[in-house]
N, C-alpha and C positions, 0 to 999 in steps of 0.2 A: 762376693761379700754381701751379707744382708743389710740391708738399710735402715733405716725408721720409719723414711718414706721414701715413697717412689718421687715425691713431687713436693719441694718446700718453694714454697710463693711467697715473699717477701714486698708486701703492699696489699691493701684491699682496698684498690679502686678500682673502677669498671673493667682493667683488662687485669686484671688481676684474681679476681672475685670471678670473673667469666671461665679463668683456666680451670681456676681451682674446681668450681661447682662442675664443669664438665667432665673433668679429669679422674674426681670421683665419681662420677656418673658412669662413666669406665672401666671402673674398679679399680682405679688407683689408689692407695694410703695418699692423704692428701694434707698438708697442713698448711695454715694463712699466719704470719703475724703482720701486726699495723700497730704502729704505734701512735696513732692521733685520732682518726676517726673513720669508723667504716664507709665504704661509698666513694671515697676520696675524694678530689678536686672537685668533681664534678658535683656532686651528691652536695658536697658542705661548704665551700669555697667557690664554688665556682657555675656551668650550666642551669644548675637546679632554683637558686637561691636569687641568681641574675635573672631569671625568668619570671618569678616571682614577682622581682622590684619592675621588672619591665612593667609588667601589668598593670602594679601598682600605679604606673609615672602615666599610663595613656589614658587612667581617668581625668586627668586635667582637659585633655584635647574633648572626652565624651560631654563631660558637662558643658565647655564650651559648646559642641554642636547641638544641645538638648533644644536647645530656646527654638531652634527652624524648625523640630519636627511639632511645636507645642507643649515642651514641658519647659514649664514656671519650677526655678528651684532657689532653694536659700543658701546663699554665699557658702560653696563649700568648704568645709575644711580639713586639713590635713593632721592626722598626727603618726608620726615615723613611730615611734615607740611600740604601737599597735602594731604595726605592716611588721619590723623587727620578731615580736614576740610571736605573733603567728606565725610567721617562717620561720623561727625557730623552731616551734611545735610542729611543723613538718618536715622539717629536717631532721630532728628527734625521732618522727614515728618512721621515715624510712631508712635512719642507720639500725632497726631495729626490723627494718622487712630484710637490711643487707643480713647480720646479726642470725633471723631464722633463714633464710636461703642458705646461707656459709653452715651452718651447722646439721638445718634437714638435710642437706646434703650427704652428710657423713663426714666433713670437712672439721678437722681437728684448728681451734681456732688461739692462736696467743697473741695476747694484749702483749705490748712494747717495743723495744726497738732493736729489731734481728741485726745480727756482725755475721758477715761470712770469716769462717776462721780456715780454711781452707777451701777447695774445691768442691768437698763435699760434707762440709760441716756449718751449720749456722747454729750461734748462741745468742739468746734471749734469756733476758732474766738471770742470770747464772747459769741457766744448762745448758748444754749441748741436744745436739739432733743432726742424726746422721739422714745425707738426701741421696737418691741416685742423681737427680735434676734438682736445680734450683735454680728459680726463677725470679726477674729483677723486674719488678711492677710499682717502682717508689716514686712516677711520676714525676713532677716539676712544682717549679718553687718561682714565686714573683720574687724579679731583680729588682731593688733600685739603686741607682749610679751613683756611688759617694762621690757627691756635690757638697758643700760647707754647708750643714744646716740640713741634711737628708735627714739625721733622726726625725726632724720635724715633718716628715711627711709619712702618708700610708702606703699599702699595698691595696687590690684589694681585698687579701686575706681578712684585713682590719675594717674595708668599708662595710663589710657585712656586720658589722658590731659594734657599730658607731651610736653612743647614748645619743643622740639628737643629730639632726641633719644640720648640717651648716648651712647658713647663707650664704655666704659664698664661697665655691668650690671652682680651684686649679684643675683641670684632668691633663695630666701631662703623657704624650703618647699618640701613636697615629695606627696603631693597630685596631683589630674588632673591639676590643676589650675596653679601650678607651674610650672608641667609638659609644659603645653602648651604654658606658656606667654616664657621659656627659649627657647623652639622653634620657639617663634615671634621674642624678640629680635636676636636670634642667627642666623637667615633667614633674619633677615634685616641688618645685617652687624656688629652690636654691640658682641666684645669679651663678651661672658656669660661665667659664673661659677655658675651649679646648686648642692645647699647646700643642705643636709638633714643629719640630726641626725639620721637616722635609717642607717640599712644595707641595705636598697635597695628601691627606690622607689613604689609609689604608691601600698602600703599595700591594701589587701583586692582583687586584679586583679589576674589573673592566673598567677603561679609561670613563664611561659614559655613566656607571654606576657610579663612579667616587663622583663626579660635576654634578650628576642629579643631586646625592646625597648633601653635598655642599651648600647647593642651591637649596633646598630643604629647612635645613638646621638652621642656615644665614635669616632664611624666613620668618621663623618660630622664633629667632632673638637669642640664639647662641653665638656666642662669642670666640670666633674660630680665628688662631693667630698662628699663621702657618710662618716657616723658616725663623723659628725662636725656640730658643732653648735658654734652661735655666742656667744658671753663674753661682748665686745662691742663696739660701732661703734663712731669711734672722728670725726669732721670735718674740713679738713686741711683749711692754708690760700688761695691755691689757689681753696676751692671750692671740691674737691675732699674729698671722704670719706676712712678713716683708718679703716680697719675692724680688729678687735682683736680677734680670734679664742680662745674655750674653752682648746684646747691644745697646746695653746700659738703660735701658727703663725700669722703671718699677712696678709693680703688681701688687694689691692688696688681698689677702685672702684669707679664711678661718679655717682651710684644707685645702693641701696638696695633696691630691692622689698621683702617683706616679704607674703607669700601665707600661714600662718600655723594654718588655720579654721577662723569660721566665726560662731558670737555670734549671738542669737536672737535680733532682735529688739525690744526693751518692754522696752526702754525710757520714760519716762513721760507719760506712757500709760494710769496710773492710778488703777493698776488691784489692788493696796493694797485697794482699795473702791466696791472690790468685793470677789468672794470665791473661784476664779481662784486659781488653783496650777499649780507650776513649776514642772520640774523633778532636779534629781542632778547636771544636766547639766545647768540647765536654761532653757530649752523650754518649751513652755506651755503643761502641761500633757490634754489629750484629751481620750477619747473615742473610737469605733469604727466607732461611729456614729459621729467625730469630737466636740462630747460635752465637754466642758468643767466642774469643778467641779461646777463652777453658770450655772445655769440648763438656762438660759438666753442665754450667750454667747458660740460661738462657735469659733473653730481655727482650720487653716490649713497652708499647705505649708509650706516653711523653720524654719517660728515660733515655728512648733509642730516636730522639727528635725528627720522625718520620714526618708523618701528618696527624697532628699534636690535638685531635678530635675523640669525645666518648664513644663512639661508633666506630671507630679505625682501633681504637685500643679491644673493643668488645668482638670484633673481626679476628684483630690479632690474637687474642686470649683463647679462641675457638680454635685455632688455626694450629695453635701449641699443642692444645689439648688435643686434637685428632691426630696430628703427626704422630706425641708422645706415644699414647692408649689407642687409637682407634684409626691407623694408618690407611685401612680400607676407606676411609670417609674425607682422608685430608684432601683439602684444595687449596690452592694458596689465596691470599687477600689481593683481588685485586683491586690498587690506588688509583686506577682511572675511573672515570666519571662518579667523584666522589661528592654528593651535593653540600654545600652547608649553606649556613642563614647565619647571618649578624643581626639579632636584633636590637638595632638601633631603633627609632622612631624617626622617620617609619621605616620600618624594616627592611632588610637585604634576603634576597635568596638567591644562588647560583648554584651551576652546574655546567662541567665540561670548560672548555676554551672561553679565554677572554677572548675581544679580536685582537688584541696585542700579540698573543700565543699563536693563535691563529696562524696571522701574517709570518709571524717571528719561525712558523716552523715551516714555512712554503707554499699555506694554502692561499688559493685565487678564493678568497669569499666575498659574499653577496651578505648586506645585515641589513633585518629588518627590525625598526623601531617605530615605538607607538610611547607615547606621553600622552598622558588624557586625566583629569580631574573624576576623583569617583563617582559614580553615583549616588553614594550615600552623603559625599561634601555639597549637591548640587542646591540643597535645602538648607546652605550654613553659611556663614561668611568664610568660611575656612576653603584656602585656595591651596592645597598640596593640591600635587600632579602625580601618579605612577608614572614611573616608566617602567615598560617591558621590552625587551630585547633580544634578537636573535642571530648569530654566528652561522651561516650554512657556508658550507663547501659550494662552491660553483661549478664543480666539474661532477659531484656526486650527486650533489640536492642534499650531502647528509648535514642532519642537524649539527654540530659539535659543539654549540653554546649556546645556554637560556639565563637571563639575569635579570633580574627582577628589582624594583625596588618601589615598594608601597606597601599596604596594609595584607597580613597574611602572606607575605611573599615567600616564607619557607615552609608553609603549609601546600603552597601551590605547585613549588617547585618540586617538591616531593614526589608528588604524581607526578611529574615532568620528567624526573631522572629515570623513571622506570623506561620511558620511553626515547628518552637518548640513548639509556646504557643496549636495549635491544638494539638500535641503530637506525632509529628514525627520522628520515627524510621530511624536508620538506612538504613534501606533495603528502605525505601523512596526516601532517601538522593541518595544511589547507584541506584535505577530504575528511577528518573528522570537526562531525557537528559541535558547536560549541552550545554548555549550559547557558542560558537565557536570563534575565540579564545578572550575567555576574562579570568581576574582571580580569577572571581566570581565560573564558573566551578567548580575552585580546588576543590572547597567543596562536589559535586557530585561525584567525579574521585577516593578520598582517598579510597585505597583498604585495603592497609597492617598495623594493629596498630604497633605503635611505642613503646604501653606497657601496660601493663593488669595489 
């Protein structure tokens, strides 16, 4: 039977937008629909936009450090509205770099929101469009928990688009995400209180990175209230919100943000017109080869809740696209030594094994760790410390975890992963020279473990 296309994509976010432009590249017939905004999470909602306000929030700490090196300045001031409106304008000019990629491509593009009507039919707009493949790129969606009084709070779909910044701001959550927006608002002048239900933030990271971290934020005057969760949230007459704590205190605040996971998107998808399964979670179950249980359609990125990252979806996207069209070139994605960075203030970067994972999988490891005040703090009253961190095997010398956490740490780590994921050892680590002075070195320098 002939098609319409060889390849209907359904999402234009990073692994979505990656099949597609390859797929044509190929010479596949290729078509995209989205219906919100090109780039997706990442691009408008999410990595792109949060990096942005990061920057924005660690002018606070710069001008504090100005006065040590000799600059005289006048009481700086903030205005959110400005930082907003510029980010918006770049978020504008690259769903418009997505926009000519998707189309110089030869990538057939429709605006709204595709329904699979069978295995190999999706309608948009009213029409139809016959696919040999069709592919599931619609990403994830911020939860929040209906609590009495949830309307009253945001995602942060919403933080991005907030008329003024509040004063004070709830971050409820113990993930990166929460991690990092309580160091946005709390770098740009808003009293935060970040909430989690657990004993300690960010589960799953090296025990030694989340205490550093802790210690950190506790420093700077963030208000970290760990094992509390909310009961729930009134909205007073002037505007302000009454938070009611599961152990009966109370919380004052002008914003709740709530960060506590993010659902698949598979809204009105239509997959009950097909043979697609879910997991227990809700993502779409997949393959290795990203097939799905309709031997038609295929899924990837945040929908099939792998490792929920733009560079694993941009992996993935690749990976369909050469299997599809260009079978001589497929290789599969592989999900070990996969680095990422929270940027918090001050920043996280990791790569490979915690030593939790470590131990937890059999190895006899050796860890070396270094805590040191930067160089650049040594002329300021400001007293953060980095830490940097190392996981080695003891019977190998191989590296298998580097974690970081201070200024630049996912820049740093980045160069680092190259040399984990080749397999580097120890004694590699110690025989190359380190740049002078910077605090990338440390990581060369660690002589003495701290525990075996």
């Amino acid at each position: 039977m002939a098609y319409d296309f060889d390849l209907y994509v359904i999402g234009a976010g990073s692994g979505g937008v990656r099949a597609a432009r390859f797929a044509a590249g190929f010479g596949a017939k290729v078509a995209v629909a989205e219906s919100r905004y090109l780039g997706g999470t990442c691009v408008n909602v999410g990595c792109v936009p949060k990096k942005l306000l990061v920057y924005g929030a660690h002018f606070a700490e710069d001008f504090e450090q100005a006065s040590g090196f000799g600059w005289s300045l006048d009481e700086a001031q903030f205005d959110w509205a400005t930082l907003i409106a510029n980010k918006d304008r770049e978020i504008n000019r690259l769903n418009g770099i997505y926009h000519n990629l998707l189309v110089n491509s030869g990538v057939t593009l429709h605006e709204g929101h595709a329904r699979i009507v069978d295995p190999h039919t999706v309608e948009i707009n009213g029409e139809r469009h016959s696919a040999k493949h069709i592919l599931i790129a619609t990403g994830g969606w911020p939860q929040i928990p209906e609590v009495p009084g949830h309307e009253h709070a945001i995602s942060s779909n919403q933080a991005f688009f907030l008329n003024e910044l509040p004063k004070r701001v709830l971050v409820v959550g113990g993930g990166y995400i929460a991690v990092e927006f309580a160091g946005i608002f709390h770098g740009l002048g808003a009293k935060t209180t970040l909430l989690y239900r657990g004993e300690l933030f960010l589960r799953g990271f090296d025990g030694s990175v989340r205490k550093h971290l802790q210690e950190e934020l506790t420093k700077r005057g963030m208000d970290l209230q760990f094992n509390a969760d909310i009961e729930r949230i009134e909205k007073q007459a002037d505007g302000s919100l009454k938070v009611t704590l599961k152990d009966g205190r109370h919380l004052e605040a002008d914003c709740v943000f709530y960060a506590t996971g993010r659902r698949p998107m598979l809204d009105n998808l239509g997959l009950e017109n097909t043979g697609v399964k879910l997991d227990k979670k809700g993502f779409v179950e997949v393959d290795e080869q990203y097939q799905t249980a309709e031997p038609s359609i295929l899924a990837l990125g945040d929908v099939i809740g792998r490792v929920q990252l733009t560079p694993v979806a941009l992996a993935e996207g690749m990976a369909v696209a050469r299997r599809l069209f260009k079978p001589e070139q497929y290789r599969p994605v592989d999900y070990k030594m996969i680095p990422t960075a929270v940027f918090s203030l001050p920043n996280i970067g990791t790569v490979g094994l915690t030593e939790e994972e470590a131990r937890d999988a059999g190895h006899d490891v050796v860890i070396f760790e270094s805590r040191f005040r930067p160089m650049k703090l040594t002329l300021t009253e400001c007293q953060e410390r980095t830490l940097m961190k190392l996981v080695v095997d003891a019977k190998t010398d191989k590296v298998l975890g580097c974690h970081m956490v201070g200024p630049e740490a996912g820049e740093i780590v980045q160069g680092l992963a190259i040399a984990l994921k080749a397999g580097a050892t120890k004694q590699h680590f110690d025989e190359t020279i380190g740049v002078h002075p910077t605090a990338a070195e440390e990581f060369v320098t660690m002589r003495t473990p701290v525990a075996g």
